[in-house]
SELOFI-785904 format. One record per residue (C-alpha): residue number from 1; residue in three letters; x, y, z. Coordinates in Angstrom, 3 decimals. Layout:
N
R num residu     east    north       up
R NUM    ALA        X        Y        Z
...
***
This chain:
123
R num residu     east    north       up
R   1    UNK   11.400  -13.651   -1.249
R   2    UNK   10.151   -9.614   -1.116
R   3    UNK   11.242   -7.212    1.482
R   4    UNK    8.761   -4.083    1.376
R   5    UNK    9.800   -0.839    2.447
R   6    UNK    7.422    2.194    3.212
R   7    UNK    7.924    5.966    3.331
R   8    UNK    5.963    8.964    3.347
R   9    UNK    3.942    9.059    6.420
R  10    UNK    3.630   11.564    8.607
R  11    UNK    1.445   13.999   10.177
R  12    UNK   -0.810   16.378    8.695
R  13    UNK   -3.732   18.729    9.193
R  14    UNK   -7.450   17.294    7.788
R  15    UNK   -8.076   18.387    4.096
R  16    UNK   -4.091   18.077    3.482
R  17    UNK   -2.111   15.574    1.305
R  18    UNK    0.513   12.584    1.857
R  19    UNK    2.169   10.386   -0.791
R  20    UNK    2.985    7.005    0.500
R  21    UNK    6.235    5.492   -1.373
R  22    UNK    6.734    1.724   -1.190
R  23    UNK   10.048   -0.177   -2.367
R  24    UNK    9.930   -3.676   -3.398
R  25    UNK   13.402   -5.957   -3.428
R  26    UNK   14.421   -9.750   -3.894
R  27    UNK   12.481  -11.718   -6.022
R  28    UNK    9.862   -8.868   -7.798
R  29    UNK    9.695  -10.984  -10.782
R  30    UNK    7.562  -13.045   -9.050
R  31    UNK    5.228  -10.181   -7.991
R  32    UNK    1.866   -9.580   -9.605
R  33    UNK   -0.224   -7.226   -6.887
R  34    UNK    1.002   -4.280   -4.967
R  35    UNK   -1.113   -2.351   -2.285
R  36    UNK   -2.069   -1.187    0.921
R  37    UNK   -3.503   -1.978    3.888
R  38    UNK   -3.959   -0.357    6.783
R  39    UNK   -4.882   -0.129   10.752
R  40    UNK   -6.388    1.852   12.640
R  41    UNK   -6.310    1.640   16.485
R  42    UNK   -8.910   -1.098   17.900
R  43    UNK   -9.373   -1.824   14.629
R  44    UNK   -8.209   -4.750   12.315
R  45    UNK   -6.406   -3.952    9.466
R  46    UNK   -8.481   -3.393    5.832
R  47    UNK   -7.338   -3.419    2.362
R  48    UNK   -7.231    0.963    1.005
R  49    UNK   -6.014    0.058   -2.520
R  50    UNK   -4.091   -2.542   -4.870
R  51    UNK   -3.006   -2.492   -8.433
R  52    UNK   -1.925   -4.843  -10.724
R  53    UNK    1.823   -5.134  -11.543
R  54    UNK    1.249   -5.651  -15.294
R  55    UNK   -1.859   -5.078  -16.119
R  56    UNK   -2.466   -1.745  -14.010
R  57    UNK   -5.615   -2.608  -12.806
R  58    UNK   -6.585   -1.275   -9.909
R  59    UNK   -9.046   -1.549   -6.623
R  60    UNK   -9.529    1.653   -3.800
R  61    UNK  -12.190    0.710   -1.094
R  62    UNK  -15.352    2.598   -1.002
R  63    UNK  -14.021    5.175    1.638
R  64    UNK  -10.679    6.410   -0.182
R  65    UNK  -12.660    6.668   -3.724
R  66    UNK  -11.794   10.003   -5.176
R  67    UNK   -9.327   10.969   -2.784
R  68    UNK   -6.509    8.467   -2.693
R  69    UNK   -4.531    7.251   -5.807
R  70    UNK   -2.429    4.602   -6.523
R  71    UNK    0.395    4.097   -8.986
R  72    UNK    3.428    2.262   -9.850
R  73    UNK    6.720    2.066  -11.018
R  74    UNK    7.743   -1.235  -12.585
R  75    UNK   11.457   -0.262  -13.091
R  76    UNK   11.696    1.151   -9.692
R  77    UNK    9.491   -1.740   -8.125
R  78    UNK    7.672    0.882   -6.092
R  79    UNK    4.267    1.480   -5.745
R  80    UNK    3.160    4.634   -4.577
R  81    UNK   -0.070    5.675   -2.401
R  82    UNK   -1.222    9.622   -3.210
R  83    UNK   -3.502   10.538   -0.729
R  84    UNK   -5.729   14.135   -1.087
R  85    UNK   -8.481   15.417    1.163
R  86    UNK   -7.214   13.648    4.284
R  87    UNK   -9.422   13.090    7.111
R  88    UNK   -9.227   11.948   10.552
R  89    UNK  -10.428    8.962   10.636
R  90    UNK   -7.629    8.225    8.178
R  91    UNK   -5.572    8.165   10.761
R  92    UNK   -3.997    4.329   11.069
R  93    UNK   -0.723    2.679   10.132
R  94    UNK   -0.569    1.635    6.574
R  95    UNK    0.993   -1.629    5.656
R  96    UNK    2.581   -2.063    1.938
R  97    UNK    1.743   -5.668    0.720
R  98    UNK    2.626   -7.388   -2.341
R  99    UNK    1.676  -10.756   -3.443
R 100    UNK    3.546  -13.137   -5.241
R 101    UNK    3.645  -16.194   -6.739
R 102    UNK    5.797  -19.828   -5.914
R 103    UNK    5.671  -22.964   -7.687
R 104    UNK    8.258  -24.918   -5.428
R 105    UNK    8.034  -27.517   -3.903
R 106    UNK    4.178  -26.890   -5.241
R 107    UNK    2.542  -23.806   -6.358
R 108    UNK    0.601  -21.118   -3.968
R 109    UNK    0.534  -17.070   -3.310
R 110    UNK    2.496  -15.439   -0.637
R 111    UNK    1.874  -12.686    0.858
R 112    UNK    4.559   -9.829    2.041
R 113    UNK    4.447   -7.042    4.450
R 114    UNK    6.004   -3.758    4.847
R 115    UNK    7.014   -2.713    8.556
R 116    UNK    4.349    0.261    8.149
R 117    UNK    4.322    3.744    7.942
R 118    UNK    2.273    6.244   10.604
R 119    UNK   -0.288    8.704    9.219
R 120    UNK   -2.006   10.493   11.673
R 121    UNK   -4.248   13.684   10.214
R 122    UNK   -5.367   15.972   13.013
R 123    UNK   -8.692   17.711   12.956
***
């Protein structure tokens, strides 16, 4: 299938800046959406932003709009999370995901997680 690995977090001071680096391997022909998720404590995990694998298309959820931006590279298979004007309660773990597609023994999406990455911005 698809192993995801993440990079980039760390810790950082509100109004600063992270990039987020996720590396795709196996079967990535079969991928079509890379994003991220992520979880804050005592809270369940939410979908920050996705793009298309071909057709660049992209999603951001209402609270990362104009601050966080994704991008990817198709020869690389990484997708990468560029996050500006960081504020505390970005703080979580964030969770590369990529979805893909089977056909055998019948067809259906999979899902695939990264391990997660730590981003904790202090105030």
């Amino acid at each position: 299938q698809v192993q995801l690995v993440e990079s980039g977090g760390g810790l950082v001071h509100a109004g600063g800046s992270l990039r987020l680096s996720c590396a795709a391997s196996g079967r990535t022909s079969s991928i079509y959406v890379m994003g991220w998720f992520r979880q804050a404590p005592g809270k369940d995990r939410e979908s920050v932003s996705a793009i298309g694998w071909s057709g660049g298309i992209t999603y951001y959820a209402d609270s990362v709009k104009g601050r966080f931006a994704i991008s990817r590279d198709n020869a690389k298979n990484t997708v990468y999370l560029q996050m500006n004007s960081l504020k505390p309660e970005d703080t979580a773990v964030y969770y590369c995901n990529a979805q893909t597609i089977a056909t055998t023994p019948v067809w259906r999406y999979l899902q695939h997680w990264g391990q997660g990455t730590l981003v904790t911005v202090s105030s």
